[in-house]
C-alpha positions in Angstrom: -13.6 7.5 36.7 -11.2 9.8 36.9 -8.7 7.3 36.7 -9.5 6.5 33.2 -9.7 9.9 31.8 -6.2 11.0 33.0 -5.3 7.3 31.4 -6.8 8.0 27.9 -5.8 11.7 27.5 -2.4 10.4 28.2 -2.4 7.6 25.7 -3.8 10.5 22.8 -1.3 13.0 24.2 1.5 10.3 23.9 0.5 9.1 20.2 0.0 12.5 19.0 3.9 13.6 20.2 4.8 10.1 19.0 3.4 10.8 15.6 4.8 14.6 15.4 8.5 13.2 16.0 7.4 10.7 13.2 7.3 13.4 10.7 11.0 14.0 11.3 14.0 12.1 10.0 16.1 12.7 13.4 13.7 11.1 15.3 12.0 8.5 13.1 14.0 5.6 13.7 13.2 5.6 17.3 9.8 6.0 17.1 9.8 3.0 14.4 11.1 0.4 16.3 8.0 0.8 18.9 5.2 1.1 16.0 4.6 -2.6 15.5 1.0 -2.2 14.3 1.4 1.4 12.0 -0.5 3.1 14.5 1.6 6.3 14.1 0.4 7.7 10.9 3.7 9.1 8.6 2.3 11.7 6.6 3.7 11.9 3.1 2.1 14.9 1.1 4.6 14.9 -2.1 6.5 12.6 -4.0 10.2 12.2 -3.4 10.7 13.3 -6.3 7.5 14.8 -8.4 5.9 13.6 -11.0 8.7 10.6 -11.7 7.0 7.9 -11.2 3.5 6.2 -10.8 2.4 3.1 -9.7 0.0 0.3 -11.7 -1.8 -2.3 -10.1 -2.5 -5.8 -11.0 -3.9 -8.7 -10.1 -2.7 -12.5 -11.3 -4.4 -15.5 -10.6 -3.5 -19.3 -10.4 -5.7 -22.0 -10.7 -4.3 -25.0 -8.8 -6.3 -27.8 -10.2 -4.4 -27.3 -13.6 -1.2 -25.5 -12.6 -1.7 -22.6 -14.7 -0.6 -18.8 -14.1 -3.0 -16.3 -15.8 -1.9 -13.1 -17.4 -1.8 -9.8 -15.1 -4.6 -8.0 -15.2 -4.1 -4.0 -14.6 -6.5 -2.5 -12.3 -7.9 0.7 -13.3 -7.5 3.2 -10.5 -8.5 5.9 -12.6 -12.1 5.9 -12.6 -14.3 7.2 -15.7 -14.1 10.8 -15.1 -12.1 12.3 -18.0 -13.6 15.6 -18.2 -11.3 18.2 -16.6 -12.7 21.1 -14.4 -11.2 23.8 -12.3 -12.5 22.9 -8.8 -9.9 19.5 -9.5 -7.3 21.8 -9.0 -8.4 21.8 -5.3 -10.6 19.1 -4.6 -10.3 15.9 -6.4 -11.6 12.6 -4.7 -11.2 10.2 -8.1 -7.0 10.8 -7.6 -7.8 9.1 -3.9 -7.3 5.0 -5.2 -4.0 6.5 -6.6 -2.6 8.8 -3.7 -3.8 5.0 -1.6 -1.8 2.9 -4.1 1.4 5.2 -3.5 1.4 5.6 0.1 0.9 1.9 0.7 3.3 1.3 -2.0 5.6 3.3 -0.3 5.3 2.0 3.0 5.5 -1.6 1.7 8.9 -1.1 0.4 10.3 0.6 3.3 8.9 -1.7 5.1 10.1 -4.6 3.1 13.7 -2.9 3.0 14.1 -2.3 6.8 12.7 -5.7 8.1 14.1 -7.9 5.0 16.2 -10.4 7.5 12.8 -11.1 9.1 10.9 -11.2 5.9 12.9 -14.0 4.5 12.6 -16.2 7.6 8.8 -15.9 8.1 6.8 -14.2 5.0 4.3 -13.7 7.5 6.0 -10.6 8.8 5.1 -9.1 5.6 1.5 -10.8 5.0 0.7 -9.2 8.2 1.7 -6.1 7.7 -1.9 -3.7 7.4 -0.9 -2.1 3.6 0.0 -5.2 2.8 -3.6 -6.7 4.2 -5.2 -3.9 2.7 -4.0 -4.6 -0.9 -4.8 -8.4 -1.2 -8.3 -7.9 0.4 -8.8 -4.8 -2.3 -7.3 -6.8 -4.8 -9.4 -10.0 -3.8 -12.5 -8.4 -4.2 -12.4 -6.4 -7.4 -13.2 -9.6 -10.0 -14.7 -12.7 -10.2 -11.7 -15.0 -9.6 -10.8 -16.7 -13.2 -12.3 -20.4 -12.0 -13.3 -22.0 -8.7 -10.1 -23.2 -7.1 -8.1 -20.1 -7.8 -5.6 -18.0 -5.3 -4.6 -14.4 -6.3 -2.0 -12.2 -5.8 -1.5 -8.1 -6.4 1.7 -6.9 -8.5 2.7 -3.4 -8.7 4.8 -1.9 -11.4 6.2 1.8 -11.6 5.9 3.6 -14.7 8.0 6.9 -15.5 6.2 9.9 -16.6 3.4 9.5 -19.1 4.8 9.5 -22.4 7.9 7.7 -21.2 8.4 5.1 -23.5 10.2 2.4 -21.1 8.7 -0.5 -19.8 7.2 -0.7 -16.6 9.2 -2.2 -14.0 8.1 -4.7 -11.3 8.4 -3.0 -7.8 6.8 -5.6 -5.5 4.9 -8.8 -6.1 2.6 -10.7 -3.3 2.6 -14.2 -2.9 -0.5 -16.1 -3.9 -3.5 -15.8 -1.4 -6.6 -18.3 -1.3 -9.8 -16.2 -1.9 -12.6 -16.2 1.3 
């Protein structure tokens, strides 16, 4: 019994200095090439640059019987809260779909960047990868899809500042997936 106590307090003790040299730029490249499944969180509390840029879902669908590619549809993250009030200055769980979209943006581009050689020789590398999982099934689920033999896929777009009058820019596009 013992045995397996000393075993899982050293696997915790283990991740949790593996994830505190993960904060760090020095030491993040080591501890990257050993984190196959994400399992040591990167925490990422600001923007590189604040208040640039925000990401805007869609979805797309296809309908294979008659070969046809439907319009994006934008996903609205935002929720119907409008009102503003002074506790959102501290707590504020409606910006939570947003902060998700932007972390698992982020991590699918690095992610996409470093491993790119690998990407292009299996797209499954990618497909597997858990934001990347976490996005189609999110996206999969939030309509009806447009008619019975249909596959989907999620688009992201960056848009720069709120009364920026540019055109959003695709950042990353998924291949199609078949819904289950």
């Amino acid at each position: 019994m013992i045995v397996v106590e000393i075993l899982i307090v050293s696997f915790f003790l283990i991740w949790g200095i593996a994830t505190l040299f993960y904060q760090f730029r020095a030491t993040e490249m080591y501890i990257s090439i050993y984190n196959y499944f994400s399992l040591v969180p990167k925490w990422t509390f600001f923007a590189p640059i604040p208040k640039t840029t925000d990401y805007v879902l869609y979805y797309q669908d296809y309908d294979i019987d008659t070969d046809q590619v439907f319009d994006p549809v934008e996903i609205d993250l935002y929720g119907n809260e409008t009102r503003f009030a002074i506790t959102k200055l501290i707590w504020n769980p409606e910006k939570r779909p947003l902060k998700a979209l932007t972390d698992m943006t982020s991590l699918l581009l690095k992610y996409k960047k470093k491993h790119r050689r690998k990407i292009d020789k299996n797209s499954l590398v990618l497909e597997l990868y858990t934001p990347y999982i976490v996005l189609v099934n999110f996206v999969n689920n939030y309509a009806q899809p447009s008619s019975q033999n249909c596959k989907r896929r999620f688009l992201i777009y960056s848009t720069y500042g709120y009364f920026s009058t540019d055109d959003p820019t695709k950042t990353f596009e998924s291949y199609f997936h078949e819904f289950d």
